[in-house]
Structures are given as C-alpha cells and as structure tokens.
N, C-alpha and C positions, 0 to 999 in steps of 0.2 A: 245636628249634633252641637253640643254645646260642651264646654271646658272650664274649668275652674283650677284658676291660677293661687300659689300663694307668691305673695312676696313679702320681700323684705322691706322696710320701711326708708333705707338708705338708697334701693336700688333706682341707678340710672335711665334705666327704661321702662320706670311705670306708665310714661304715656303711651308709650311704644303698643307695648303689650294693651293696655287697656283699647287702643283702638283698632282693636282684632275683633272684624265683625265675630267671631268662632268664640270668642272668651263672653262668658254670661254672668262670671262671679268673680269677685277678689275674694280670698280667704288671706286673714293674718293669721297666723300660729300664736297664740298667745303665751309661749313660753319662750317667746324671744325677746329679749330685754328691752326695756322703754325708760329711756334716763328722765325724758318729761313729763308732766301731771298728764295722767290717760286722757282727762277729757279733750286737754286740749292735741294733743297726740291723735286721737279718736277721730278728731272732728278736722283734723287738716291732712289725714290721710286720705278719711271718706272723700276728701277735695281732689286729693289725686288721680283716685282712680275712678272716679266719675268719667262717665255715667253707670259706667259697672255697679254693680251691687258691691258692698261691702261685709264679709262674714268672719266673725269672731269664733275662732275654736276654742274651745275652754276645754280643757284636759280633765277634769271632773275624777271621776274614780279611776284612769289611768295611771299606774304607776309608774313615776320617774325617778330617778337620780335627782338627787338636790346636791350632793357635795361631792366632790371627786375622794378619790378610794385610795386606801393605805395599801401595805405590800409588808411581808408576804401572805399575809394572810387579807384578804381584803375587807374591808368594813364598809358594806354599800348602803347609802345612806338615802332612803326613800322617802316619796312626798306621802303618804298616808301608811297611820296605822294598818299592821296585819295581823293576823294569825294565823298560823297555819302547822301543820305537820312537819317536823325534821327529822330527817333529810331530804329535801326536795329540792329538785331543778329548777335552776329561772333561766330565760333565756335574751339577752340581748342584741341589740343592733341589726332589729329584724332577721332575727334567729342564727344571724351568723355566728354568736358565740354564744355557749352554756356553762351553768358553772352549777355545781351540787349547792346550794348553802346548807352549810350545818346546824347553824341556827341563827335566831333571830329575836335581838336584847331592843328592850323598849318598843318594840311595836314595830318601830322603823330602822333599825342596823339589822343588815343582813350581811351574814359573816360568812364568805365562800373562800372554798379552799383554792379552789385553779386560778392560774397567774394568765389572765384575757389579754389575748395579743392585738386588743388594741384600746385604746386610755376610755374608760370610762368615768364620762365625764357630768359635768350638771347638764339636767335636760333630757339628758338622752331615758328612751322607752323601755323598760322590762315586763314580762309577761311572766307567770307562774301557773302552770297547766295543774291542777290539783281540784280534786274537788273538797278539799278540806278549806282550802280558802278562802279567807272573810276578811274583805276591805271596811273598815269604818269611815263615813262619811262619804257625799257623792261630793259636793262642789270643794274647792280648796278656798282657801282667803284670797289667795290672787283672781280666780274665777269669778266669787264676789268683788273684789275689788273693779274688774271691767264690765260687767254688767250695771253698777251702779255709772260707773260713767260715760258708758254706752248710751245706756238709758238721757241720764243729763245733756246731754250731744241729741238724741234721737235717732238715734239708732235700735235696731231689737232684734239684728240677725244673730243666731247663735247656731253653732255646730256644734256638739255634747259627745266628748267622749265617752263612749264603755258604757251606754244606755243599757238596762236589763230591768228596769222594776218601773213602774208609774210613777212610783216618786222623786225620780230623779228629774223628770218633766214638770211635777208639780213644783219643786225647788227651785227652779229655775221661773216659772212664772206666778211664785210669791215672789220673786225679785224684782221682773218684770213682765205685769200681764200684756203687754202687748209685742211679748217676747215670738219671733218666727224660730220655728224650731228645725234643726236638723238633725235625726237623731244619729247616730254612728254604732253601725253594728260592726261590735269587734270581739266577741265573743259566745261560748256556748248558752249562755247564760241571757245574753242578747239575741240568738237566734230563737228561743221558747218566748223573750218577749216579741217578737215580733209575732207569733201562732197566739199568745193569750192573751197580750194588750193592747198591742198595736190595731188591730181592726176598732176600737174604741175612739180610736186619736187619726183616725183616715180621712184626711183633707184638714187636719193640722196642725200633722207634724209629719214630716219627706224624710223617709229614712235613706241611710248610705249603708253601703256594701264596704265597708272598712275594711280592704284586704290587708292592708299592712300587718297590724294585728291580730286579724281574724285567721288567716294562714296559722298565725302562731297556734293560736289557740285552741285549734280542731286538734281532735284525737288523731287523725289520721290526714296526711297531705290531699289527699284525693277528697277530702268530705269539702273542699270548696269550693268545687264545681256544683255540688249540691245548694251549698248554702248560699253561693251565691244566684242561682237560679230563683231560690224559695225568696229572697227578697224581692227581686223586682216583680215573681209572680207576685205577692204580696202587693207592692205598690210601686204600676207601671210607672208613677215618677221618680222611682229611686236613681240614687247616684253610685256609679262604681267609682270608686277611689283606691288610690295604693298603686305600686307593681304596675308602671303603663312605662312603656315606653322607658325603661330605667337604664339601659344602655347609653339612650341618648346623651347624656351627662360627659361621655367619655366620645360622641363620635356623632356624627350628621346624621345617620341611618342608621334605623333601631334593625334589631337584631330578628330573622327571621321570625321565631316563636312568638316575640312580643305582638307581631302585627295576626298572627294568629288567633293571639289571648284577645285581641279589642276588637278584633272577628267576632269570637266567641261572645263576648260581651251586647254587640250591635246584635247581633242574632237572638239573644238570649231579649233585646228591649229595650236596654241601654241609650241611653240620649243624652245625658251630662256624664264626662266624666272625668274626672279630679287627679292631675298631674301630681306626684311627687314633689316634695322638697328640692332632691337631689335635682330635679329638672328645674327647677321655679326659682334656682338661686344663681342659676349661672345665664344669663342674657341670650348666648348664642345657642345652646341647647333648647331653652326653651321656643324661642321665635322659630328653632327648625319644627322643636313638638306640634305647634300648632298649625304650619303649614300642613304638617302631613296631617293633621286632622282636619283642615280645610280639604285636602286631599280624599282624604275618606268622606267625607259630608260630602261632596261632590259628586262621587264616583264608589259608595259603601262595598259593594261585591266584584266590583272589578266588573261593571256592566259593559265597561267600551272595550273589554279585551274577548269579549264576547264569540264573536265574528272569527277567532281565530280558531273553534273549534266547530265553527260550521262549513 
C-alpha cells in the first residue's frame, strides 16, 4: 500500500512525513497561495520532499469560489463561466451545505437565496448536479500559469480535475508533452469517460477514484460503491482519493466505518490511496493516518487475529 500526502508548503514536518517508507507521492493543491515566482517555489519544494515524487493538482474545470459572498442575499462568485437552468441547487463544503441559486449574471455570479452556516469563502469547492450544465473552458490561467513553470523546473506531474472528454488531456500536454497524467474522476460525466476514452489513454494516463466530489455528484448516495468499483476495474492502478480516514483530524483513531470503507477499497484493488486535506494539514493527524496504514499494509484483513476463530 502506498499514500499520497498533500502538504502545505509552510508545514514543519515535511521531512517527517516524506521519510514514511508508506508515502509514495506529495500532491500540492494548487489553489493554495504562493507569494513567490512558481518556478522558483516549484523547484525548492520538489527539494523538500524528496525523494518522494512531487504532484501538482490543477483544478481545471472544477468549480470554485474566487470571492467571499455578500448577505442577504449571496453573490457567489465562481472560477469559470456556466450555464445552466434556474433554479437549481449547488452544493458546498463537500455537500454539507446547499443553497437553491436563482440565477446566475455574467456567467459567473451565482445569486442564492439561503444564508450558509458556514463563511464561504475563496477556494472553497461547489458542485451543481444538473444535466443542463455547461462549464466553458478546461484549464484556468492559474492552471497554465504552473504548468509552464513546472515544466521550466522539470517537473510534469499533473493531477487534472473533472476529467470527462479527451481534450482536457490533449490541453494539458499541448502545454506539456512530457506531461505524466493523473486523471480525476469526479463526476458522471467522468465516469462514461472512463467506459469511452479512457481504454485509448491505458498505460498513460492513471486515473483516480475522486470521492470528494464524485459522492456529490452521483444521482443517488449508493451509485459510489458502483462507480468506484468500475474504476479500478477499469485500471488496476487507479487511486482512491477523498473520505479516508476523516475523523482523524479531530482524534488518534478513525472512526469504526472508516476502517471498513479502506477495507472495502483494499478489497475492491486499491494500492495508493490519497489522504484528505483536513488530515494533511494538521502534523499529528496525519503521522497517526499513516501508521495505521503501515498498519494495514502490514497486516490488510486482520490475518494475525485469525487463530482467534479457530
């Protein structure tokens, strides 16, 4: 088994963490601020967390928050044009909160009526379940901006949000062709690429199991046991991502169900799988997350408790 951490670029324990024989990958989130020229940013992070690999998310046709929101009525303000049907639901903060929007001026304000009980703010993720829905443009400028100095540095890991068509892969390596792909399945849209394109693109580009938002996304709670089966059937090297181990952030020892779902996962094929934020940002959460996946790599089904039922 193997893990993939993100961090932050401040945090104190990157050596820490990177010398976990169990961690295979660093992931930066790239919509976390960088006050320095990326290249050189880029290229003395990659220093840090060596010998790990280094992987860049780019947020691509994912919809965020770019400006914090008015009151009462809110004005949310998004990183890509849409269109879409009003009135329709969007849902935030990995679905804990929804809000009707009533409509939506310029492409990108979305005007929702409910007062969200909790600050939404820049960065943060929305989803809008609708099959009316039409995002313009895959990469954003910031997206390009790190890939060109990615590239400049030598680097060419890329993680792609909201994969769903071939040419959001071809965008990416007109940037850069010696770009390593990881695609991120976070939606319906994305689950039909993986059945019509994806065998095209097998052996490279490794796709992920993006539950964060792919939960959102599904018609029905229960279709992610499905969908995330059909990936790794798809391709035994995919990664599960999202929803592991998410209690831990608040306590040493995840929460019975959790250790069930990375059951479910190991069983299902699973070999990499990609810790949260909420775990990857706080030191002591995440050093407990990984022992217990040393723990499991060690000992997956509970082989040495074996003897107790014979």
């Amino acid at each position: 088994m193997q893990a993939i951490v993100t961090l932050p670029a401040f945090a104190d324990y990157i050596a820490a963490v990177a010398a976990r024989p169990v961690v295979g990958a660093v992931r930066f989130n790239t919509v976390l601020p960088v006050r320095e020229p990326l290249d050189e940013f880029l290229a003395d992070f990659a220093r840090k967390v060596a010998p790990r690999e280094l992987w860049l998310d780019l947020k691509c046709r994912q919809l965020r928050i770019t400006q914090s929101t008015y009151v009462p009525y809110h004005q949310v303000e998004i990183s890509h044009p849409i269109q879409v049907r009003t009135p329709v639901r969007a849902s935030f903060c990995s679905g804990e909160f929804s809000a009707m929007v009533k409509r939506v001026d310029n492409g990108t304000t979305l005007v929702i009526e409910e007062i969200s009980p909790v600050p939404l703010g820049s960065g943060m993720s929305l989803s809008i379940d609708d099959p009316s829905l039409r995002i313009d443009g895959y990469l954003t400028a910031r997206d390009r901006e790190f890939i060109a100095a990615a590239r400049s540095v030598g680097l060419h890991r890329y993680m792609l949000s909201y994969v769903e068509q071939e040419s959001d892969l071809e965008d990416v390596l007109a940037l850069d062709p010696e770009a390593r792909i990881v695609a991120k399945i976070e939606s319906r849209k994305g689950l039909d690429f993986v059945t019509r394109v994806w065998p095209a693109w097998q052996g490279k580009v490794r796709l992920m199991a993006a539950r964060g938002d792919l939960y959102n996304e599904l018609e029905w709670p229960h279709q992610i046991l499905r969908a995330t089966r059909a990936i790794v059937r798809a391709d035994p090297t995919a990664i599960a991502a999202s929803r592991i181990f998410s209690s831990m952030r608040k306590a040493r020892v995840p929460q019975c169900p959790e250790l069930g779902d990375v059951g479910f996962l190991l069983e299902l094929g699973y070999r990499t799988l990609m810790l949260g934020d909420e775990i990857c940002f706080q030191r002591e959460s995440l050093l407990s997350a990984l022992t217990l996946m040393e723990a499991l790599d060690r000992d997956p089904v509970g082989k040495d408790m074996l003897h107790l039922s014979e």
